[in-house]
mmCIF file as gemmi writes it, N, C-alpha and C atoms, coordinates in Angstrom:
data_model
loop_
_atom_site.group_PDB
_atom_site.id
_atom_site.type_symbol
_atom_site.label_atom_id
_atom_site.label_alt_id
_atom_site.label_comp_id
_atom_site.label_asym_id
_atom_site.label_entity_id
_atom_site.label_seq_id
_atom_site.pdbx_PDB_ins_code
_atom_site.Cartn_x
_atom_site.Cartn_y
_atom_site.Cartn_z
_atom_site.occupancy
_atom_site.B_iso_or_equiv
_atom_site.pdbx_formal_charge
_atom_site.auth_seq_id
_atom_site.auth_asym_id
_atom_site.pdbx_PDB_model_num
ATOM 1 N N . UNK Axp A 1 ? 96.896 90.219 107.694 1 0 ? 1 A 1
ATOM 2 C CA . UNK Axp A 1 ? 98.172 90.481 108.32 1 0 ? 1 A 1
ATOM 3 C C . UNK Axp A 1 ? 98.35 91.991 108.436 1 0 ? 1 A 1
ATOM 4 N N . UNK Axp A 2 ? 99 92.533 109.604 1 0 ? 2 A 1
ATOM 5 C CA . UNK Axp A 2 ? 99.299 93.633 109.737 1 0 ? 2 A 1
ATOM 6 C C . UNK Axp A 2 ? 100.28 94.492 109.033 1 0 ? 2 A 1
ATOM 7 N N . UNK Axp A 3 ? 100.439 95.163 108.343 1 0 ? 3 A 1
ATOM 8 C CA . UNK Axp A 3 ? 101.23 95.913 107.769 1 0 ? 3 A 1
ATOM 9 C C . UNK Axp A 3 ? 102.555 96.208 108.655 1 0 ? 3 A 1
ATOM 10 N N . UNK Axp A 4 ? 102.293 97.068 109.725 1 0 ? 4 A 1
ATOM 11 C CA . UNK Axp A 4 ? 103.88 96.503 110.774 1 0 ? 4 A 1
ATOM 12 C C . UNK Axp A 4 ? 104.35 95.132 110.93 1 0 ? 4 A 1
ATOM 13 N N . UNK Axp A 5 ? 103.39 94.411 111.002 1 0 ? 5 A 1
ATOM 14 C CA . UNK Axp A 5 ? 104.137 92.542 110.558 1 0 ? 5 A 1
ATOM 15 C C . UNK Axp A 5 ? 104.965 92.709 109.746 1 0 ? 5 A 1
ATOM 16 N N . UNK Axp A 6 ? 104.336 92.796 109.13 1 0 ? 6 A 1
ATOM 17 C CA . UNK Axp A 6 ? 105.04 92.678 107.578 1 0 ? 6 A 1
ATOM 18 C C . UNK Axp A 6 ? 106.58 93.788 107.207 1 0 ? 6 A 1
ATOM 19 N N . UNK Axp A 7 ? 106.526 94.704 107.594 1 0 ? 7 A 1
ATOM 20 C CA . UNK Axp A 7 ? 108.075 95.63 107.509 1 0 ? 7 A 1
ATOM 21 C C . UNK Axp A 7 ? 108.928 95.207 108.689 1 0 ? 7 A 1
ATOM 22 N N . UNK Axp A 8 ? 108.467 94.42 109.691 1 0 ? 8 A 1
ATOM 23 C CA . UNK Axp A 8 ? 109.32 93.834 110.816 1 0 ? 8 A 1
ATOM 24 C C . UNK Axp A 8 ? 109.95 92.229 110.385 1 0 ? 8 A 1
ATOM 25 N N . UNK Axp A 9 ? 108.501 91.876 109.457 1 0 ? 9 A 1
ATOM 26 C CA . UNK Axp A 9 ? 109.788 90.828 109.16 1 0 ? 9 A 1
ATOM 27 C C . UNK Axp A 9 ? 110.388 90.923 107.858 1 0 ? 9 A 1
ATOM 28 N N . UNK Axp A 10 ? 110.132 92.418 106.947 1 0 ? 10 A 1
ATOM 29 C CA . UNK Axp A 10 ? 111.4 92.553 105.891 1 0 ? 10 A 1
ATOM 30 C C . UNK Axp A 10 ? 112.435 92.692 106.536 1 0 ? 10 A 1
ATOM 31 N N . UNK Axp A 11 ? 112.496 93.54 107.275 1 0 ? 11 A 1
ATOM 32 C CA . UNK Axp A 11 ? 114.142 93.975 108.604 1 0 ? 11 A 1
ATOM 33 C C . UNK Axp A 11 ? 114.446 92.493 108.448 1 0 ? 11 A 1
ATOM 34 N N . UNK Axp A 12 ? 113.378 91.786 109.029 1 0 ? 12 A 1
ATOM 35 C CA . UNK Axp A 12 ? 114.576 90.719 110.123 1 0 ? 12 A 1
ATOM 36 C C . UNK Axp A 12 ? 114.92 89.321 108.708 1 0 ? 12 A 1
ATOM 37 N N . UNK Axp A 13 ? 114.458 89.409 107.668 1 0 ? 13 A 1
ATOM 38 C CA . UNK Axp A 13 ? 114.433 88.684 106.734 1 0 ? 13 A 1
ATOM 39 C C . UNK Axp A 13 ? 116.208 89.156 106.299 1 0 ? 13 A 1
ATOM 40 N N . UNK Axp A 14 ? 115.838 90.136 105.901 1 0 ? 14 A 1
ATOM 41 C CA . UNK Axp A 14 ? 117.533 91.427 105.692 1 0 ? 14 A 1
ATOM 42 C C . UNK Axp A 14 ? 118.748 90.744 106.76 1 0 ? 14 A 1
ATOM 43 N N . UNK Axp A 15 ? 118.354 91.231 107.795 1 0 ? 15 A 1
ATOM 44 C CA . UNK Axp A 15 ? 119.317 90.753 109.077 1 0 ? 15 A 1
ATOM 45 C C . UNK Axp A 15 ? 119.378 89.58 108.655 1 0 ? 15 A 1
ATOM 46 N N . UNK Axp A 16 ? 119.026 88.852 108.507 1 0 ? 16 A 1
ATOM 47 C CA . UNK Axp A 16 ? 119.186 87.081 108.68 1 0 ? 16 A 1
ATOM 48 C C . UNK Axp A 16 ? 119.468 86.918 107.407 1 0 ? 16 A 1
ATOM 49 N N . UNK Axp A 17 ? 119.775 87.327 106.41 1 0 ? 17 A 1
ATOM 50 C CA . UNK Axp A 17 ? 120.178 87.079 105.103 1 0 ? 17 A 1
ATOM 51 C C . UNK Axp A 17 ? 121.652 87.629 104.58 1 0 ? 17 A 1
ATOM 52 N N . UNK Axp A 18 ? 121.802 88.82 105.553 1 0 ? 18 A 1
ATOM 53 C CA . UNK Axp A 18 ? 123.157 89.766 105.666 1 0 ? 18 A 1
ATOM 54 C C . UNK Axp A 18 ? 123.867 88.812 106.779 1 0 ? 18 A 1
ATOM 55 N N . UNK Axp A 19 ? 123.307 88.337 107.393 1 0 ? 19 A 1
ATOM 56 C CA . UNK Axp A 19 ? 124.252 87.262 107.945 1 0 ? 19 A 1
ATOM 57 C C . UNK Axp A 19 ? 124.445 86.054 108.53 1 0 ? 19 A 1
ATOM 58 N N . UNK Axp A 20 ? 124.164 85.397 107.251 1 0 ? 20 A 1
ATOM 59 C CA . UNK Axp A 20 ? 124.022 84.27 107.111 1 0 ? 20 A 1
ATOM 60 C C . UNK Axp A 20 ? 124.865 83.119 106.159 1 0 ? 20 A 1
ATOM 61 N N . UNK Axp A 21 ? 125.611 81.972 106.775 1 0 ? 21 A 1
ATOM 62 C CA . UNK Axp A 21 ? 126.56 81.538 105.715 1 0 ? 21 A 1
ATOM 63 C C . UNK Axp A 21 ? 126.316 81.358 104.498 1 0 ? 21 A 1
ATOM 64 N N . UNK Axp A 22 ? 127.451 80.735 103.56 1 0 ? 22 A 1
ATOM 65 C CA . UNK Axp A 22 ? 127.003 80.762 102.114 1 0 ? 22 A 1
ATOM 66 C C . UNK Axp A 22 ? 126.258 78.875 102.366 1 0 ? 22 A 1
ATOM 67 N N . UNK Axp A 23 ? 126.808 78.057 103.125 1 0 ? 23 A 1
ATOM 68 C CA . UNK Axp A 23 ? 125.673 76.931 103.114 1 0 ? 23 A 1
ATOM 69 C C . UNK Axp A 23 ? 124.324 77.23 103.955 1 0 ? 23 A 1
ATOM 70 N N . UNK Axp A 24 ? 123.796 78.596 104.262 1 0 ? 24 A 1
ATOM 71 C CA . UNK Axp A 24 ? 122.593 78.361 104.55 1 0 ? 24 A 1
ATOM 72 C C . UNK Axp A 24 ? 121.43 78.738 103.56 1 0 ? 24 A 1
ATOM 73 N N . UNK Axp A 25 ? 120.065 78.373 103.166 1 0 ? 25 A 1
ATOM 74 C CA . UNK Axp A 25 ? 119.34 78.777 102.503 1 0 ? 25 A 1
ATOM 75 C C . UNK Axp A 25 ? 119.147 80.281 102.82 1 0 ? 25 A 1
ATOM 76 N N . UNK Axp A 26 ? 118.459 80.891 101.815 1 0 ? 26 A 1
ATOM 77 C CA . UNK Axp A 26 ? 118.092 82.286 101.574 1 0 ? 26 A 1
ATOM 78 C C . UNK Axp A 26 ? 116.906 82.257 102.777 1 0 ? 26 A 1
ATOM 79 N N . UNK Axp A 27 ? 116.349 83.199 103.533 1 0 ? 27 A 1
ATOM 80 C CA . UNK Axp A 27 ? 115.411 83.253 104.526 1 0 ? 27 A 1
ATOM 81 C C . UNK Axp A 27 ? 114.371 83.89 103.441 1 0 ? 27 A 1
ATOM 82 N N . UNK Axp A 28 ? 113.206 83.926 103.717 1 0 ? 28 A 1
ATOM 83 C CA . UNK Axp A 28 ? 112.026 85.216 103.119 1 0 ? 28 A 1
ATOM 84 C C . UNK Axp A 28 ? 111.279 85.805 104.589 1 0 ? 28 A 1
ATOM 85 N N . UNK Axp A 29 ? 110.592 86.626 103.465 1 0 ? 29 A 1
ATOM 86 C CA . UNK Axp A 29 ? 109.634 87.448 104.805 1 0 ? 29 A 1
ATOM 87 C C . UNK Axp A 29 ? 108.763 86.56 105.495 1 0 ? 29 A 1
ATOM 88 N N . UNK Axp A 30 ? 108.144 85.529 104.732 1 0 ? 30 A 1
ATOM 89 C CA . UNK Axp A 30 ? 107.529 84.678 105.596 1 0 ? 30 A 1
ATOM 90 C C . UNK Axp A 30 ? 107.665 83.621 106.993 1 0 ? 30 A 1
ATOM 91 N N . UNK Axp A 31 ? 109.259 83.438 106.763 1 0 ? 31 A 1
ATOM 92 C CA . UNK Axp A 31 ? 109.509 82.733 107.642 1 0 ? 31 A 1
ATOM 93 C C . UNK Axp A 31 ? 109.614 83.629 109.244 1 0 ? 31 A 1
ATOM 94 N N . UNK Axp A 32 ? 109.175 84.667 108.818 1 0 ? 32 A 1
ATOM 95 C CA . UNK Axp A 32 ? 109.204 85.616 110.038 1 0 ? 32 A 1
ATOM 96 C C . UNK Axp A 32 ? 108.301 86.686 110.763 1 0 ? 32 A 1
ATOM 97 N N . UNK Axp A 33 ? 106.977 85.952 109.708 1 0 ? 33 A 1
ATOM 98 C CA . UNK Axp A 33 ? 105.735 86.553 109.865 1 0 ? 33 A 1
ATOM 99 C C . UNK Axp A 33 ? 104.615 85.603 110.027 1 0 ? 33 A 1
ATOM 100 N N . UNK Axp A 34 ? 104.207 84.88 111.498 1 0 ? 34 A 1
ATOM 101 C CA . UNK Axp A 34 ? 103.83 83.917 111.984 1 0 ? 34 A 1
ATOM 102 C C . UNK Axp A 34 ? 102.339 84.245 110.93 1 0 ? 34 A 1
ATOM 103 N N . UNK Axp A 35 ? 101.432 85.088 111.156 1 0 ? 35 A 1
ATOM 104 C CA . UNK Axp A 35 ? 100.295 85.174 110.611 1 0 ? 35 A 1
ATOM 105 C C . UNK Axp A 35 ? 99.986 85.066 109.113 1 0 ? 35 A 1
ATOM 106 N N . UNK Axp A 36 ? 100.932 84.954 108.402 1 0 ? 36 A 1
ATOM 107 C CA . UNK Axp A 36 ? 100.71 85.003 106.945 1 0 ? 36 A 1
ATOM 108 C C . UNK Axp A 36 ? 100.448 83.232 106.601 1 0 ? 36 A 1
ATOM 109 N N . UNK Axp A 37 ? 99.155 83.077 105.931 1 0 ? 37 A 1
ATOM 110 C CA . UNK Axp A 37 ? 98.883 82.32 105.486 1 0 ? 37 A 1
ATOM 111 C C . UNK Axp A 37 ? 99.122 81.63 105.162 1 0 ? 37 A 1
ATOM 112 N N . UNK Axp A 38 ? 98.999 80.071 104.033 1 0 ? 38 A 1
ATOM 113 C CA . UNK Axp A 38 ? 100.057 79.387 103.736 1 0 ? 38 A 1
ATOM 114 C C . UNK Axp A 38 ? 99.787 80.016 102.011 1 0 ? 38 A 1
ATOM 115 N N . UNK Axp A 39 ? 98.64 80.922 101.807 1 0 ? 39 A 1
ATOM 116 C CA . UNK Axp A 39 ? 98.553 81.115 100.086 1 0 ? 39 A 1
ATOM 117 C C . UNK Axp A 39 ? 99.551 82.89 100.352 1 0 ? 39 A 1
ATOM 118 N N . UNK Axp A 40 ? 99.229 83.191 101.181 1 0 ? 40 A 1
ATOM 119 C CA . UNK Axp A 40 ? 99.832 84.535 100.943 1 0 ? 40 A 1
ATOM 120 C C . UNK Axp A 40 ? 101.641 84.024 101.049 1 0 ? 40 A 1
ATOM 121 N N . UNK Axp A 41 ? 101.959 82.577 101.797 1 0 ? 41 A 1
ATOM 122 C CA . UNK Axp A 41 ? 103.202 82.24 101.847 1 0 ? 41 A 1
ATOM 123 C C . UNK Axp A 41 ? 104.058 82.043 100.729 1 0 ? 41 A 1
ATOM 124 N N . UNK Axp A 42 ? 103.147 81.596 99.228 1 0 ? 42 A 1
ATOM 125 C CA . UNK Axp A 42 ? 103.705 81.62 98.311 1 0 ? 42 A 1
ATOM 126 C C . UNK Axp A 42 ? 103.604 82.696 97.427 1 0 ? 42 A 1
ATOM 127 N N . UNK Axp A 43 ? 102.537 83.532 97.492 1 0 ? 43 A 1
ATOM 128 C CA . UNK Axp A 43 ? 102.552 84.633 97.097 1 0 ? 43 A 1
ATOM 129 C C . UNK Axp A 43 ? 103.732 85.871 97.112 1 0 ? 43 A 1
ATOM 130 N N . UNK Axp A 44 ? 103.919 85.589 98.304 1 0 ? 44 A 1
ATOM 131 C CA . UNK Axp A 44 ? 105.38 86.115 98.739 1 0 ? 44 A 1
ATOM 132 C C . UNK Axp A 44 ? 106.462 85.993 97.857 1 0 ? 44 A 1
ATOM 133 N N . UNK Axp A 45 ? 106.865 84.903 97.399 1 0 ? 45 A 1
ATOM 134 C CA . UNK Axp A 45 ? 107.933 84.693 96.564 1 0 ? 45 A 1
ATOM 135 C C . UNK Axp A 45 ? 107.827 84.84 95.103 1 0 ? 45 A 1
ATOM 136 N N . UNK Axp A 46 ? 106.742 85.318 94.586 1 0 ? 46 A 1
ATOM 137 C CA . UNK Axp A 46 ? 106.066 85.046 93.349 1 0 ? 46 A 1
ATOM 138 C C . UNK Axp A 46 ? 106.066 86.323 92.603 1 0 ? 46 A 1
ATOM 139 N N . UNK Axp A 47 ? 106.657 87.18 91.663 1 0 ? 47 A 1
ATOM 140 C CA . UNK Axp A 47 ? 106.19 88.279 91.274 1 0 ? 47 A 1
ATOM 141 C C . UNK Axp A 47 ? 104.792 88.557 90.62 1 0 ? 47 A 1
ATOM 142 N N . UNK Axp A 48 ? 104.277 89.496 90.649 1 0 ? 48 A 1
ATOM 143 C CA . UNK Axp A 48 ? 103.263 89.605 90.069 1 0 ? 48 A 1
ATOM 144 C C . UNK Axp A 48 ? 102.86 90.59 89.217 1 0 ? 48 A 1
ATOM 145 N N . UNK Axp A 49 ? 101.687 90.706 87.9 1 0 ? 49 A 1
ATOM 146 C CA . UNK Axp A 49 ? 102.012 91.455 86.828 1 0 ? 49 A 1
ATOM 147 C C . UNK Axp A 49 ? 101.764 92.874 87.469 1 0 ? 49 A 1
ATOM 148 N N . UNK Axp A 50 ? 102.016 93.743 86.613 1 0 ? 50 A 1
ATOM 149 C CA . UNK Axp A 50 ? 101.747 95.581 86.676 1 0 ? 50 A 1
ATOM 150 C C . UNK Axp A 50 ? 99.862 95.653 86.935 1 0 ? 50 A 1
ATOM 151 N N . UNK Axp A 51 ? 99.189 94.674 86.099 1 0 ? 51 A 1
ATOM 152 C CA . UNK Axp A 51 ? 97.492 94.999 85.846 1 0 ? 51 A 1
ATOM 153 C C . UNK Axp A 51 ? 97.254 94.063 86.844 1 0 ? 51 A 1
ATOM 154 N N . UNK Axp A 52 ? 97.816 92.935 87.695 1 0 ? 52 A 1
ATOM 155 C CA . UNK Axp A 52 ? 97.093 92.399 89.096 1 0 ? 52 A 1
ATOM 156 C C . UNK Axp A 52 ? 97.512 93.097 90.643 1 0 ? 52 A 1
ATOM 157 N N . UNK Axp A 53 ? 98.64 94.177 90.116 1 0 ? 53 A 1
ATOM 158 C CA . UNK Axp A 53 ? 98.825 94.99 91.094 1 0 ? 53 A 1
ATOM 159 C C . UNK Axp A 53 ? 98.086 96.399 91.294 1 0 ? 53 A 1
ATOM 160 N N . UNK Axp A 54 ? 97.82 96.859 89.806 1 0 ? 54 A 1
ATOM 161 C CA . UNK Axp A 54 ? 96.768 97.604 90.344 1 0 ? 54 A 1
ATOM 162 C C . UNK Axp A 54 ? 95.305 96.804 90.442 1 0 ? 54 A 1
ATOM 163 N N . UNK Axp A 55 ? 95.053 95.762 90.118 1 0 ? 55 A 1
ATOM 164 C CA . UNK Axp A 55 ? 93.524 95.834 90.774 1 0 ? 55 A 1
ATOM 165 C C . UNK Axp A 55 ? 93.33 95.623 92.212 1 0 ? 55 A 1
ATOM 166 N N . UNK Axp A 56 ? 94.082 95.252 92.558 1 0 ? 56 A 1
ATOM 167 C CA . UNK Axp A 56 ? 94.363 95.341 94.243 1 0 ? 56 A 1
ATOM 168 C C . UNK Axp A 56 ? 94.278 97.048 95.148 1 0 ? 56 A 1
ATOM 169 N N . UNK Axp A 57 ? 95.114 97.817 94.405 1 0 ? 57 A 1
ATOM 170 C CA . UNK Axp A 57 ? 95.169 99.048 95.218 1 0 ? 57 A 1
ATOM 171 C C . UNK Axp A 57 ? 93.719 100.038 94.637 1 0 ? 57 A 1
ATOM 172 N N . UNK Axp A 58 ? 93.203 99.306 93.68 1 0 ? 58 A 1
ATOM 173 C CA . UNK Axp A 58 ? 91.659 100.138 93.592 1 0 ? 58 A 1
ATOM 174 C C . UNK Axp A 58 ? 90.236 99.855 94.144 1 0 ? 58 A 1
């Protein structure tokens, strides 16, 4: 996935969450980022530790 994907659909995740009723579900970034996977889909919602975040950026 593209990295501009991905900050276009934090915006529009934001927008759609800033206004959105109190009976609608919470939106995520995924629902607005056609290319993301279905494992990176849950990944998304999932925090992850300090030592699996850096082995990624090395």
């Amino acid at each position: 996935m593209m990295r501009t994907e991905w900050g276009a659909a934090l915006v529009s995740s934001v927008l759609a969450n800033v206004n959105r009723s109190k009976n609608t579900p919470a939106f995520s970034i995924a629902d607005f980022a056609p290319h993301i996977d279905a494992v990176e889909r849950e990944a998304v919602n999932e925090p992850i530790s300090l030592q699996e975040a850096m082995r990624t950026w090395g």
